[in-house]
C-alpha positions as CSV (number, residue, x, y, z in Angstrom):
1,X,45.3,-5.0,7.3
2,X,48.1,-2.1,8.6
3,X,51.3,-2.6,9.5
4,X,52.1,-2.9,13.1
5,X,54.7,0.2,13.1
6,X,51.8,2.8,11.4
7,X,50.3,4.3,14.0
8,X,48.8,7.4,12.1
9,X,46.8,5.0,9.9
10,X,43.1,4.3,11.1
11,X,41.4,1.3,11.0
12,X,38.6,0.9,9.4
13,X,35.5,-0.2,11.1
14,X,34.5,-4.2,9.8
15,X,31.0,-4.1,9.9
16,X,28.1,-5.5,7.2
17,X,28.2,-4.8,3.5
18,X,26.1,-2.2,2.2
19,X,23.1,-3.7,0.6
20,X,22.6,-4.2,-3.0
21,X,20.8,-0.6,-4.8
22,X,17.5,-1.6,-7.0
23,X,14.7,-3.6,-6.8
24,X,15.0,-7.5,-5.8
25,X,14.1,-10.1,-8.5
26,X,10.9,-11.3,-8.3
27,X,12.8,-14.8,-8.9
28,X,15.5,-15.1,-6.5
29,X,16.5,-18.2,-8.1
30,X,16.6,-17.1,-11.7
31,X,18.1,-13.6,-10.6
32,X,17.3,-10.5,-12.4
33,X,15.4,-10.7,-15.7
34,X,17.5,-8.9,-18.8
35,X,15.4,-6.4,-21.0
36,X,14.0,-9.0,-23.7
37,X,12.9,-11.2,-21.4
38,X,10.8,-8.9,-19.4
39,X,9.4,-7.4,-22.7
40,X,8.5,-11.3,-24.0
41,X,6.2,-11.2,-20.8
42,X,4.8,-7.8,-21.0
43,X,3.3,-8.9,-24.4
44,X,2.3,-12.3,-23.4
45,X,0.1,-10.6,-20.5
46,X,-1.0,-8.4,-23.1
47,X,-2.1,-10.7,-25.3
48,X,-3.8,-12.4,-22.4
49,X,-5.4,-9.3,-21.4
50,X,-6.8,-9.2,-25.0
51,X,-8.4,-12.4,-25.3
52,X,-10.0,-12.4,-21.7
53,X,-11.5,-9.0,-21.4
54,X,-14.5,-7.5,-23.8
55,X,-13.3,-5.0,-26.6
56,X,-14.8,-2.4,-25.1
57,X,-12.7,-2.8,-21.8
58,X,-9.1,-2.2,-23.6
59,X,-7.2,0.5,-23.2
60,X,-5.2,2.7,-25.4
61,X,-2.4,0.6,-25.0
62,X,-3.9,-2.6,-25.9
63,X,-5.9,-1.8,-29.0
64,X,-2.2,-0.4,-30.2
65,X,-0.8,-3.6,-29.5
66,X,-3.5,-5.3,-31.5
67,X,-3.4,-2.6,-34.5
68,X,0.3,-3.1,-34.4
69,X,0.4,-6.8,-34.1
70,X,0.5,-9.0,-37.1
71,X,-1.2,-12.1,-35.8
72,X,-4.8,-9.8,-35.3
73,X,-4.3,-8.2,-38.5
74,X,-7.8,-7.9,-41.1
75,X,-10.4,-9.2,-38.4
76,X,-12.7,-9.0,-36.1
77,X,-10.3,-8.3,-33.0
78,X,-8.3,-5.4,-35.3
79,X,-11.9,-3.9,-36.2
80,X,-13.0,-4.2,-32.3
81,X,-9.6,-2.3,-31.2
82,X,-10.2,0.4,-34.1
83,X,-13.1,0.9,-32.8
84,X,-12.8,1.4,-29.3
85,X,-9.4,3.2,-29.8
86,X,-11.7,5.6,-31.4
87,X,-14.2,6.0,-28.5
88,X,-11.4,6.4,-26.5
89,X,-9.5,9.1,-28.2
90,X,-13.1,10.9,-28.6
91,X,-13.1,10.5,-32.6
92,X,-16.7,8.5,-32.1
């Protein structure tokens, strides 16, 4: 808005908003996700990960979760992620 007796003042062009920076949600609904939500589903697709693919598939990244994790501790699955954590890193 200007007053009607400025005539030195220029008026700004009304055009469209400038867009949003950053990705778009992958929920529009929901909105963005915060930080410990997108973590809770980067180890659930881990997890998943895990218990659908052989042992010897895993990354370097998955046998660490499972050598990390509590709920794999002292079995079969921790043994399976030493092991091919080792092939991996060349120790085998």
């Amino acid at each position: 808005m200007r007053d009607s007796q400025d005539d030195l003042t220029v008026e700004l062009p009304v055009g469209k908003t400038p867009q949003k920076r950053g990705r778009k949600p992958q929920n529009p609904v929901l909105g963005a996700m915060d930080a410990a939500t997108r973590k809770r589903e980067q180890r659930a697709r881990q997890a998943t990960a895990i218990y659908e693919r052989d042992s010897h598939e895993w990354t370097d990244t998955e046998c660490l979760s499972v050598l990390t994790g509590k709920q794999w501790r002292g079995g079969a699955i921790d043994q399976a992620a030493w092991e091919q954590l080792g092939k991996l890193r060349g120790f085998s």
